[in-house]
C-alpha positions in Angstrom: 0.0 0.0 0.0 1.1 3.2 -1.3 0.4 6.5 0.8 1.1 10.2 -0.3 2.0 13.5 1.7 3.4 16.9 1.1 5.4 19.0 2.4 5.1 23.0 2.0 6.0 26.0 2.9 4.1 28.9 3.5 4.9 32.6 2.7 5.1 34.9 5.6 5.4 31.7 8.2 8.8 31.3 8.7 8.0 29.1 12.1 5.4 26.9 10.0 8.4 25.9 7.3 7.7 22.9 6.4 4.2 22.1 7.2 3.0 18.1 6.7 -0.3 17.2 5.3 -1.4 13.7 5.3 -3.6 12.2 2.3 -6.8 11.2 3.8 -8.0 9.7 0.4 -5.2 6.8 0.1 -3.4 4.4 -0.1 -3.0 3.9 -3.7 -1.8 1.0 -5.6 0.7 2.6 -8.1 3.6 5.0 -7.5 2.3 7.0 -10.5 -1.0 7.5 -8.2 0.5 8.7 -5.7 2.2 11.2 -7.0 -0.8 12.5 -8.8 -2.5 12.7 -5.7 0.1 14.4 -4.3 0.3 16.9 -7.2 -3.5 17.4 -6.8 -3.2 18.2 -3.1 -0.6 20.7 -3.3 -2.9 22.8 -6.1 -5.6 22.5 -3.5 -3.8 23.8 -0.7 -1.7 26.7 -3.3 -5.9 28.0 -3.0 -5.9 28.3 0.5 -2.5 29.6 1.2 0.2 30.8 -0.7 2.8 28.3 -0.9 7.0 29.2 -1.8 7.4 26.0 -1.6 6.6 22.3 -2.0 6.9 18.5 -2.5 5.0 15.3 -3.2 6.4 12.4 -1.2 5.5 8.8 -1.4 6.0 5.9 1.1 5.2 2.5 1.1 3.8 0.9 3.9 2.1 -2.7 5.1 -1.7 -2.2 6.3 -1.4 -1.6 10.2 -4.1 -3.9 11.9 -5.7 -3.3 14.8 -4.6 -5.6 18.0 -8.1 -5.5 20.9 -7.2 -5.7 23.9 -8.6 -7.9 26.5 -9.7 -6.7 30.1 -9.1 -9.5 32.9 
């Protein structure tokens, strides 16, 4: 399972450089999908803020599962 993120940074927030934002929409099954996504959520955010800075990043990672725990 593929997940995207991005890092940015913001003009006039020199304390919020870099900023992380999580996909909420993943995990993908290609590399190439990823990175679209992440493209795609960096022009989202560039609407909402103006951005000097950014970059798509993609990391692989196994499907965490939950573990219950049992109360004795």
């Amino acid at each position: 399972m593929i997940y995207s993120f991005i890092i940015v940074c913001i003009l006039n927030s020199p304390t919020e450089c870099p900023v992380k934002f999580e996909d909420e929409l993943g995990p993908y099954n290609t590399t190439a999908e990823c990175y679209l996504r992440g493209a795609e959520m960096i022009a989202l955010i560039s609407y909402k803020f103006p951005i000097t800075a950014a970059t798509a990043n993609c990391v692989q990672k196994e499907k965490e599962d939950k573990v219950e725990e049992e109360n004795t």
